[in-house]
C-alpha positions as semicolon CSV with decimal commas, in nm:
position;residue;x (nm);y (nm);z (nm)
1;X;0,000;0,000;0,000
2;X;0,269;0,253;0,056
3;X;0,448;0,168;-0,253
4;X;0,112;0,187;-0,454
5;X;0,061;0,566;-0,247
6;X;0,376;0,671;-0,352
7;X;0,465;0,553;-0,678
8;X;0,125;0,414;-0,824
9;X;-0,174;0,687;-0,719
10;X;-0,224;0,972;-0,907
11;X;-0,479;1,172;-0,644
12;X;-0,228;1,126;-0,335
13;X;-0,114;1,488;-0,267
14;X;0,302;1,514;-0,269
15;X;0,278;1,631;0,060
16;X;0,131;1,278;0,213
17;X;0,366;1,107;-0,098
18;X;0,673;1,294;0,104
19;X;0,572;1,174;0,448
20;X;0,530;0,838;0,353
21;X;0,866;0,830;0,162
22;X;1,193;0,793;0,387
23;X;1,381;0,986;0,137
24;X;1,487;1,327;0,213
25;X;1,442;1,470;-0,144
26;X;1,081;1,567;-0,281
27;X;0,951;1,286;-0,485
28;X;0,870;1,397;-0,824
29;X;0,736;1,133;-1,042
30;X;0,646;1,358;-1,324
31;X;0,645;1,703;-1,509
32;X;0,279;1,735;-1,412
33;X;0,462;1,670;-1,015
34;X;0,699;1,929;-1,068
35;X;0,435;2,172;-1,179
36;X;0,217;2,108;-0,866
37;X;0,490;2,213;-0,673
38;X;0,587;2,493;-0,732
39;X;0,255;2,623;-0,695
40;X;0,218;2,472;-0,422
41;X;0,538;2,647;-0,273
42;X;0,403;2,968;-0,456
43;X;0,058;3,001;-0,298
44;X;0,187;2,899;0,091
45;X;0,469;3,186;0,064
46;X;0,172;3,400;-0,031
47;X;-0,034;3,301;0,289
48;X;0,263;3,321;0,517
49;X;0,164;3,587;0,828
50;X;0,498;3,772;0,884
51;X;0,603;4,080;1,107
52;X;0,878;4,300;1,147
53;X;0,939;4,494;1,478
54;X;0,767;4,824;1,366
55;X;0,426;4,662;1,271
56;X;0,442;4,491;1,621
57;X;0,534;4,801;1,773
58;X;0,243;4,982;1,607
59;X;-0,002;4,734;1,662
60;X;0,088;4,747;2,075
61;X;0,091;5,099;2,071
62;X;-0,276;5,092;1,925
63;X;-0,352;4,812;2,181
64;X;-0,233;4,994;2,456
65;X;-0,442;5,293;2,361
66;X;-0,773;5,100;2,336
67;X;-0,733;4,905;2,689
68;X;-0,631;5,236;2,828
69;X;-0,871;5,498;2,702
70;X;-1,175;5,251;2,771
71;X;-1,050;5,177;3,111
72;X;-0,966;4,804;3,059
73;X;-0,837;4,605;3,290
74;X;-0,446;4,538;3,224
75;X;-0,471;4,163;3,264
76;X;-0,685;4,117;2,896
77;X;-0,352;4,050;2,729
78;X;-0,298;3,691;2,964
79;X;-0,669;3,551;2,928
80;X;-0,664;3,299;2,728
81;X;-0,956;3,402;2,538
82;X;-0,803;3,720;2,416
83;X;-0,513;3,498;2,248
84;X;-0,695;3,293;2,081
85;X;-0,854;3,590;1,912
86;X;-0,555;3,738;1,815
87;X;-0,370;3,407;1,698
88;X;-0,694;3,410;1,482
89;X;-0,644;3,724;1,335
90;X;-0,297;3,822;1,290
91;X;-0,056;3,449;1,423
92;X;0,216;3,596;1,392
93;X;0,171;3,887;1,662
94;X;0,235;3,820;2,010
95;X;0,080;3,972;2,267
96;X;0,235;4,175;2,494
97;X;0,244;4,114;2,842
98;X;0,120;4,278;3,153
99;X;0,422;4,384;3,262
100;X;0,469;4,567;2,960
101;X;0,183;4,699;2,942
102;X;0,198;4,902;3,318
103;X;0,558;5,005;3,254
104;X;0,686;5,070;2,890
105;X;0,362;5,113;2,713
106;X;0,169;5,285;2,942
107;X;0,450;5,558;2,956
108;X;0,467;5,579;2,596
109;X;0,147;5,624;2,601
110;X;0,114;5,919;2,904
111;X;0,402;6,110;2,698
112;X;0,220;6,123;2,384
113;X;-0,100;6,218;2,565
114;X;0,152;6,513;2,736
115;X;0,289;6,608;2,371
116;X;-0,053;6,641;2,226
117;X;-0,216;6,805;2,536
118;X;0,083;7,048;2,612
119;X;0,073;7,146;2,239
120;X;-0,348;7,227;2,220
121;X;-0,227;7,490;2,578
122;X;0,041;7,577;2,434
123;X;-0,167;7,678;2,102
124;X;-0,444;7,863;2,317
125;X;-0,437;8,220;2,437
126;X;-0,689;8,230;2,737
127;X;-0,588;7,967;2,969
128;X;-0,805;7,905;3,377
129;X;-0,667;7,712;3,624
130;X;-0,839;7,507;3,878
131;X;-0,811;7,237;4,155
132;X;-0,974;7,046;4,433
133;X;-0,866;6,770;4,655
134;X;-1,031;6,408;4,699
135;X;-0,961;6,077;4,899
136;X;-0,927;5,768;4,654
137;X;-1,036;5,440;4,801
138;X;-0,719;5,384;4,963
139;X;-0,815;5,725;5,192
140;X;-0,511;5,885;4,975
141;X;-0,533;6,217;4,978
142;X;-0,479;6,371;4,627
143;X;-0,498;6,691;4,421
144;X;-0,632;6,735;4,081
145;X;-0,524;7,031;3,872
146;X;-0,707;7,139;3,560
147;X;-0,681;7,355;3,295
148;X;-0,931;7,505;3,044
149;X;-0,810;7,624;2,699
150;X;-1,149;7,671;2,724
151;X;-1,178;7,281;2,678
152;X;-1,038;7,166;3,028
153;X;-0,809;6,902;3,086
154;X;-0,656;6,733;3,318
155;X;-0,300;6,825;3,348
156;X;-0,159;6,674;3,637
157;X;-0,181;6,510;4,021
158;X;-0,039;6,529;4,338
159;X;-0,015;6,305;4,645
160;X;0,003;6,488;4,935
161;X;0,158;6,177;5,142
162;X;-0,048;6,337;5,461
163;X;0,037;6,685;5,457
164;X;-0,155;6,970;5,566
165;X;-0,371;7,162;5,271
166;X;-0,304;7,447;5,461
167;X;-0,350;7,796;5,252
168;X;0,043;7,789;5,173
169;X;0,086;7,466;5,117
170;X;-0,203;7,466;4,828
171;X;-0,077;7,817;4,701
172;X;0,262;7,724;4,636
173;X;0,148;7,416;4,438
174;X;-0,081;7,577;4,247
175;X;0,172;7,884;4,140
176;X;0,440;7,535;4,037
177;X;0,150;7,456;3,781
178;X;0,106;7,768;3,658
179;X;0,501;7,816;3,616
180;X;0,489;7,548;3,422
181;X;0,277;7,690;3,142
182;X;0,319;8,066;3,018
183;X;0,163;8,266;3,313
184;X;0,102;8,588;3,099
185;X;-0,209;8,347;2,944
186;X;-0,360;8,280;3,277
187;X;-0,678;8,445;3,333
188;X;-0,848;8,298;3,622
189;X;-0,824;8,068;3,884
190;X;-1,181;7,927;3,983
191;X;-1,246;7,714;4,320
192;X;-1,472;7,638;4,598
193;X;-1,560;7,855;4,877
194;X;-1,352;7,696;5,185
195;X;-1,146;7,903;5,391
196;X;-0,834;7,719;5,337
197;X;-0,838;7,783;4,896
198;X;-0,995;8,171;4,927
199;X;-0,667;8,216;5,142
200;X;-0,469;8,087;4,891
201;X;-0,634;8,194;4,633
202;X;-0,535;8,516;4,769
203;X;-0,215;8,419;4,795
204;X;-0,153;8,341;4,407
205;X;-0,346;8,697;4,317
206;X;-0,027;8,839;4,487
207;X;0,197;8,675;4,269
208;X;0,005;8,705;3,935
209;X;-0,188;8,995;4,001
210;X;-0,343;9,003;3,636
211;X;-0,536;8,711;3,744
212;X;-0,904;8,676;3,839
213;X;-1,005;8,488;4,149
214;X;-1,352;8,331;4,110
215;X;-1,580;8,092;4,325
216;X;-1,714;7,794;4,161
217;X;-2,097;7,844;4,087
218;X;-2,229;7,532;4,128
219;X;-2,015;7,478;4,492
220;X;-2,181;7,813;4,599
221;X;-2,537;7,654;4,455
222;X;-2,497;7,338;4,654
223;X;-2,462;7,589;4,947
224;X;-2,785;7,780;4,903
225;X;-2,941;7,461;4,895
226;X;-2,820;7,365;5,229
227;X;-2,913;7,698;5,345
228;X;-3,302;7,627;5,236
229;X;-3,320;7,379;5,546
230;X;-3,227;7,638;5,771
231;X;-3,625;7,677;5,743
232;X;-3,778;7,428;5,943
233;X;-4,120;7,449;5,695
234;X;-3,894;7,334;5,405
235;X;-3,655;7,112;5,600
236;X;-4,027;6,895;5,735
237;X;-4,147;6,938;5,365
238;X;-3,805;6,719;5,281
239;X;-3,787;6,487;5,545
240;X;-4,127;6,385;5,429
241;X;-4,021;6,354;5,046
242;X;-3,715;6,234;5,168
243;X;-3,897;5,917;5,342
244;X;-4,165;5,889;5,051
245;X;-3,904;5,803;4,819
246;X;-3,751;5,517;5,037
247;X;-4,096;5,386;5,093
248;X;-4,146;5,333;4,712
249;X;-3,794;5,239;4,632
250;X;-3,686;5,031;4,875
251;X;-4,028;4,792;4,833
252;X;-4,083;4,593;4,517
253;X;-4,509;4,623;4,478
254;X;-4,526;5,027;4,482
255;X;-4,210;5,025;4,256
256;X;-4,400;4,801;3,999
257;X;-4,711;4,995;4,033
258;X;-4,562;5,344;3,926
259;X;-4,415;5,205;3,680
260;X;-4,723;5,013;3,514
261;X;-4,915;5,304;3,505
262;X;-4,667;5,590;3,430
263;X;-4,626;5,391;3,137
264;X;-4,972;5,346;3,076
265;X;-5,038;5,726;3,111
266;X;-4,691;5,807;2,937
267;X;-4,520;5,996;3,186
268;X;-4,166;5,945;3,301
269;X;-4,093;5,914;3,672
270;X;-3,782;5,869;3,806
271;X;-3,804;5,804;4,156
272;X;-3,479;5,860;4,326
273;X;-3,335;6,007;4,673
274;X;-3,130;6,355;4,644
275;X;-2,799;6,396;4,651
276;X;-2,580;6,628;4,924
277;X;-2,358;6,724;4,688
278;X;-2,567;6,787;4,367
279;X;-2,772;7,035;4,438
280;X;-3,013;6,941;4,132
281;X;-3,104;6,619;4,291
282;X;-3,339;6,804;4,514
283;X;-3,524;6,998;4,225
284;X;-3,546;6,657;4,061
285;X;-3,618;6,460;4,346
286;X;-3,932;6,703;4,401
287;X;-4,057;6,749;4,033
288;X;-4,094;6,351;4,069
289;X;-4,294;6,356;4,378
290;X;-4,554;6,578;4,245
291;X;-4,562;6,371;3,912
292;X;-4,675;6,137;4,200
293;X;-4,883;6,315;4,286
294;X;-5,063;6,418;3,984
295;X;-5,087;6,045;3,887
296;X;-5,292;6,006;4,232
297;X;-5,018;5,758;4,353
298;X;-4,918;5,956;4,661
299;X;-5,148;6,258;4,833
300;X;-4,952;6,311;5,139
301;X;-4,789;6,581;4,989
302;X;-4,867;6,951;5,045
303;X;-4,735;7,252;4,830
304;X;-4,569;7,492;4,988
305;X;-4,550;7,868;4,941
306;X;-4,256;8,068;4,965
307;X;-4,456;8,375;5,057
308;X;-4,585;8,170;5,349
309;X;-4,263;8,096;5,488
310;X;-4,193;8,220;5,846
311;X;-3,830;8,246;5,740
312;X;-3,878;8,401;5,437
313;X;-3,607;8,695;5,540
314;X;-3,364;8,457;5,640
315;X;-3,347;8,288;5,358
316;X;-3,326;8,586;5,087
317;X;-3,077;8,706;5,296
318;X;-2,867;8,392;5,272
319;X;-2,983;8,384;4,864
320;X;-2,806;8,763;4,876
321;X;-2,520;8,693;5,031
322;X;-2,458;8,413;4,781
323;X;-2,498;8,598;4,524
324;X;-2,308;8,879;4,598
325;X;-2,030;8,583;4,645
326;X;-2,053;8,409;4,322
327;X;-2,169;8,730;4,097
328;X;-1,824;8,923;4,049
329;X;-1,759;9,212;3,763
330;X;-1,621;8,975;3,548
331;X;-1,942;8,792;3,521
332;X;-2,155;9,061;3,414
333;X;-1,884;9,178;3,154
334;X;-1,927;8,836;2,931
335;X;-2,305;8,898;2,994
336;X;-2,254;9,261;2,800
337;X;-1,984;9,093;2,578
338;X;-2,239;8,828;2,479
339;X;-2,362;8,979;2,134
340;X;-2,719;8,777;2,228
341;X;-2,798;8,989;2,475
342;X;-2,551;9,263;2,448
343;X;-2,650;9,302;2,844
344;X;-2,984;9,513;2,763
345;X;-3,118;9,387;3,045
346;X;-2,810;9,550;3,330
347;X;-2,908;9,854;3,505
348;X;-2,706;10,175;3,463
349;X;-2,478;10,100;3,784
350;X;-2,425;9,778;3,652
351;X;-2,310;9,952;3,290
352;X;-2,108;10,193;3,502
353;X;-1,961;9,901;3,752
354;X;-1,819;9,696;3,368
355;X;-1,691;9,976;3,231
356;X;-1,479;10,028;3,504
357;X;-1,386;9,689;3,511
358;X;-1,303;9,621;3,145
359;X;-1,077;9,998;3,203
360;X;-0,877;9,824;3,455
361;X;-0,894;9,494;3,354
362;X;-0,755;9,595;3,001
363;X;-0,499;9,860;3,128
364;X;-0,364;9,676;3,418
365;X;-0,373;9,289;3,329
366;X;-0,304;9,232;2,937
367;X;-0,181;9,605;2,825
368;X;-0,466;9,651;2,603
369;X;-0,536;10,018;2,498
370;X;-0,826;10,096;2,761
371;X;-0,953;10,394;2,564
372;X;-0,986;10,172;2,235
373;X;-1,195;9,914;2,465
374;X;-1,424;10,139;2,604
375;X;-1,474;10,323;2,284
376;X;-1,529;9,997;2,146
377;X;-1,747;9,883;2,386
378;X;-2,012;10,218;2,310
379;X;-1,960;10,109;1,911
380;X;-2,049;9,750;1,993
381;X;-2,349;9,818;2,223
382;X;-2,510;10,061;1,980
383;X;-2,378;9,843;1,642
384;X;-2,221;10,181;1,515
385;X;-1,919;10,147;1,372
386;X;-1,728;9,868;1,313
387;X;-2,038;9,696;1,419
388;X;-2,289;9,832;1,246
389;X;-2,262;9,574;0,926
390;X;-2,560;9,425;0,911
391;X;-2,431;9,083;0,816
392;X;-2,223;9,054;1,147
393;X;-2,527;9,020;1,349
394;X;-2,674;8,766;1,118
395;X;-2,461;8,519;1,277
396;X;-2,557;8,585;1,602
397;X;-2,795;8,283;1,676
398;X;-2,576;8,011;1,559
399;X;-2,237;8,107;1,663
400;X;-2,124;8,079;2,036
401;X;-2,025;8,377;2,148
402;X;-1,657;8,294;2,178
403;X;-1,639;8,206;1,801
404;X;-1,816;8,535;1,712
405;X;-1,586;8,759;1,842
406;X;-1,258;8,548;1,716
407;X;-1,362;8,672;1,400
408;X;-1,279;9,039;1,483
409;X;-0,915;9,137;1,547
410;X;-0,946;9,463;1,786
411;X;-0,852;9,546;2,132
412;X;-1,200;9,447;2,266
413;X;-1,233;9,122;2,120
414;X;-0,895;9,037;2,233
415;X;-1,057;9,107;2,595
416;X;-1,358;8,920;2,517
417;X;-1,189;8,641;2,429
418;X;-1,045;8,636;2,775
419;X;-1,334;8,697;2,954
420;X;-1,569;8,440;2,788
421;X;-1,298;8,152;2,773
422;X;-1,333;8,140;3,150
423;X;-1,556;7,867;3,284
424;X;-1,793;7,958;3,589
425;X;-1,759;7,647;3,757
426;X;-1,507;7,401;3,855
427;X;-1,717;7,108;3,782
428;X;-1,394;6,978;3,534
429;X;-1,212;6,885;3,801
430;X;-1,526;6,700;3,932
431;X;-1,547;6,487;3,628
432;X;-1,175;6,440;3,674
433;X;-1,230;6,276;4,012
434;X;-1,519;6,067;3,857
435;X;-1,275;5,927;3,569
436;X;-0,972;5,896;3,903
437;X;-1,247;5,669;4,055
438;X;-1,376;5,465;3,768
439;X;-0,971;5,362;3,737
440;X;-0,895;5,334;4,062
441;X;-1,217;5,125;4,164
442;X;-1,266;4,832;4,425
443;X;-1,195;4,590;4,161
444;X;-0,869;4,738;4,035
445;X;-0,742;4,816;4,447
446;X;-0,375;4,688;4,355
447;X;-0,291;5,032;4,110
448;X;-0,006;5,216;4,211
449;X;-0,206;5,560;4,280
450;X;0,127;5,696;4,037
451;X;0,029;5,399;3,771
452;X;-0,379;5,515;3,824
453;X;-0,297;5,877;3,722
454;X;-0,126;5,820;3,448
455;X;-0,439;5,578;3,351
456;X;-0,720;5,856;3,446
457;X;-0,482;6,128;3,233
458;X;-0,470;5,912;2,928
459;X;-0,826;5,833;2,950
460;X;-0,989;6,153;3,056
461;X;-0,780;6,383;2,795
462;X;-0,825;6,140;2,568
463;X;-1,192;6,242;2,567
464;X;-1,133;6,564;2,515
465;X;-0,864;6,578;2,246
466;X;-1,090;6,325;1,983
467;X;-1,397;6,454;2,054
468;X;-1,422;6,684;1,760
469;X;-1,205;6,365;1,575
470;X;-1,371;6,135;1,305
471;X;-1,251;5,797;1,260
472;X;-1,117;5,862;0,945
473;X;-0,867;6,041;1,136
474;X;-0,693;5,766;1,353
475;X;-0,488;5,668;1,077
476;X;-0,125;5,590;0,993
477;X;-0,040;5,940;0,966
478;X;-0,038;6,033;1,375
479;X;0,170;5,731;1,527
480;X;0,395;5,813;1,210
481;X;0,421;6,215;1,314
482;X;0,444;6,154;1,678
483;X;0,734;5,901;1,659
484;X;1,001;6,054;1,404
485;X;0,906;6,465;1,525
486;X;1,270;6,638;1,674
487;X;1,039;6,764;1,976
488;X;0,888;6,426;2,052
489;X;0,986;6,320;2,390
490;X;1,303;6,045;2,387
491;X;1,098;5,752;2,417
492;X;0,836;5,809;2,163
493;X;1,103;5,805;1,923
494;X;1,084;5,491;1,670
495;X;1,370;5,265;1,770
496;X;1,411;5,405;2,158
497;X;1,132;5,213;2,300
498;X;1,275;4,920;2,515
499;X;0,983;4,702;2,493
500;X;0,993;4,376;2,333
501;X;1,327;4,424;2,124
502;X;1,333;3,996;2,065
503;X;1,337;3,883;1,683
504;X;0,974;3,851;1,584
505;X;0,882;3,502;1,486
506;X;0,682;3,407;1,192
């Protein structure tokens, strides 16, 4: 039978005809044999998955990116599942390992992030700072800093290994980020109202006295809020929504009744308990109850009226005082600068109160001709002059009112620019502790807080830099410009990387 295979049978492929045979050589019986062969040997050296070291290193830096900007778990690359898929797709690419991954790649990665996020402040001419401190889960206690170009981002952390965040200590770390940047571009510095950061905000003014120092609006809103149950009226009106909402949430029947018939009667209800820190959750919290309410599902529920309140003074007082707090100069000068509005609605102290502002705000901070601005400022308000082209105002409605006024090149909408690039809240840094937490979380405990940083920079900026992005973007073209630029940091040059510098198997 063997014989017969190898010599005799015309359909046995030369591949089973050379196994059988205990010859070394190919066994070619025939022309037709020799022919068959080399196709044969042309059609496998066609199908033959090969790859040199800068595919590989592409393909890990693109890895990398995906399992860090989605917030991956690093130990994907040793489930077995994962290299199966890849031995599928592409068998001659190995993996690379975890290892690799936390240390080589992932600061490959955090430097390119740096490049292209250094380069967008670098490009911008308004820049805000701000910062707040948080506990991760390890009860670390840590200090974001962000940056708004007016796009924030999140340019760097600090571990204050148990130190003080006394008014000094916070000062002198904020004026090291600013130093860091061009400080002539700094605008404002925005932050929450606690005694420690108004004293250092304070602090920094001295040093860089062109800058603004502004309270976070939405910090100061939480605060009114906790100043409403000050009124015993309104503080029994939310104990009783307060336990309403448990009652229904916390017990399966009257769950599964509102929702049967708010979706009968098409109306959403989202029951839910209020948050102490988002001042929102209360409005929300209440709008539900009386959606209750009108659905006849609760009636325990009384309106109340504010002109009813016994503590009405008190609590216009505190609304005042807030005000008066979060309301500054500055904020009524991008209310006149908005070309919306163009501030009809300010009273003639207010108008009086801006221009004296925008005099010593353009004199004294960015030497901008004051006279010009002001003069400006009359031409704009009353569209005479330079504004009074019809067509400028056309594009009003659609335009943000940043973009409108980039398209003029004058004193005042130099100072515009300025003023309406700075963000009345600090909730970036917020989101930045939100991104911090969904990196660091209970399930990832063993991250280096260092190694969790550089995770929640990557991922958070990433965000921001490719928002505007289309996929047709992420192409060859930005590994390639980022790896062979003079300015690109050491390692992100090709052929400086350390990682995985073995021959490449086929």
């Amino acid at each position: 039978m063997k014989i017969h295979l190898i010599k005799a049978c015309k359909n046995t492929p030369l591949q089973v005809k050379e196994e059988l045979s205990d010859k070394k050589v190919p066994i070619l019986t025939s022309e037709t044999d020799i022919i068959q062969r080399v196709k044969v040997k042309s059609n496998i050296s066609q199908f033959i998955d090969k790859i040199d070291f800068a595919q590989k290193e592409k393909i890990d830096t693109l890895l990398a990116r995906a399992i860090f900007t989605r917030g991956i778990p690093l130990s994907m690359v040793e489930h077995k599942s994962w290299k199966q898929l890849f031995y599928t797709i592409r068998p001659s690419y190995k993996l690379p390992n975890r290892k690799a991954l936390s240390t080589t790649l992932l600061e490959k990665e955090f430097l390119l992030q740096k490049f292209k996020l250094e380069n967008k402040i670098a490009e911008s001419k308004c820049l805000s700072i701000q910062c707040d401190g948080w506990s991760n889960l390890r009860q670390e206690e840590i200090i974001n800093f962000v940056i708004t170009t007016p796009e924030p981002f999140f340019v760097d952390f600090m571990d204050t290994d148990g130190k003080s965040h006394t008014a000094e200590y916070l000062a002198s770390q904020i004026i090291t980020v600013i130093n860091k940047y061009d400080p002539k571009k700094f605008v404002a510095f925005i932050s929450d109202s606690a005694s420690n950061i108004v004293k250092a905000a304070e602090i920094v003014q001295n040093k860089f006295e062109h800058m603004l120092m502004l309270t976070c609006v939405c910090h100061t809103l939480n605060l009114l809020v906790k100043d409403k149950f000050k009124c015993d009226q309104l503080q029994t009106f939310d104990t009783k929504v307060v336990s309403i909402i448990k009652t229904i949430k916390y017990n399966q029947k009257p769950s599964y009744k509102i929702r049967k018939i708010s979706k009968e009667k098409n109306i959403n209800v989202f029951v839910q308990l209020p948050v102490k820190t988002r001042w929102q959750s209360h409005l929300i919290c209440y709008k539900n109850v009386f959606k209750l309410k009108q659905l006849r599902l609760i009636e325990v529920v009384e309106e109340i009226d504010f002109e009813d309140l016994k503590d009405k003074k008190t609590l216009l007082g505190n609304i005042s005082k807030r005000l008066k707090n979060i309301v500054k100069p500055v904020h009524i000068a991008a209310h006149l600068l908005n070309p919306k509005t163009l501030g009809n609605d300010l009273t003639n102290e207010e108008h009086i109160d801006v221009s004296e502002f925008i005099n010593n705000f353009a004199m004294n901070s960015y030497d901008l001709n004051d006279e010009d601005c002001l003069t400006e400022i009359i031409n704009y308000k009353n569209k005479e002059g330079l504004y009074s082209k019809t067509f400028l105002w056309k594009t009003v409605s659609k335009l943000e009112p940043l973009i409108w006024w980039k398209s003029f090149n004058s004193s005042l909408s130099k100072l515009a620019q300025k003023i309406l690039s700075i963000p009345v809240s600090s909730d970036a840094t917020e989101k930045s502790f939100s991104s911090f937490a969904n990196v660091h979380s209970k399930k990832r405990n063993r991250l280096l807080t260092d190694r969790a940083a550089k995770l929640t920079y990557i991922s958070h900026n990433w965000k921001t830099l490719d928002r505007n992005k289309n996929d047709e973007d992420d192409n060859n073209s930005e590994i390639e410009d980022f790896t062979q630029n003079e300015t690109t940091p050491f390692i992100l040059q090709r052929g400086n990387s350390s990682h995985h510098r073995e021959k490449v198997s086929t």
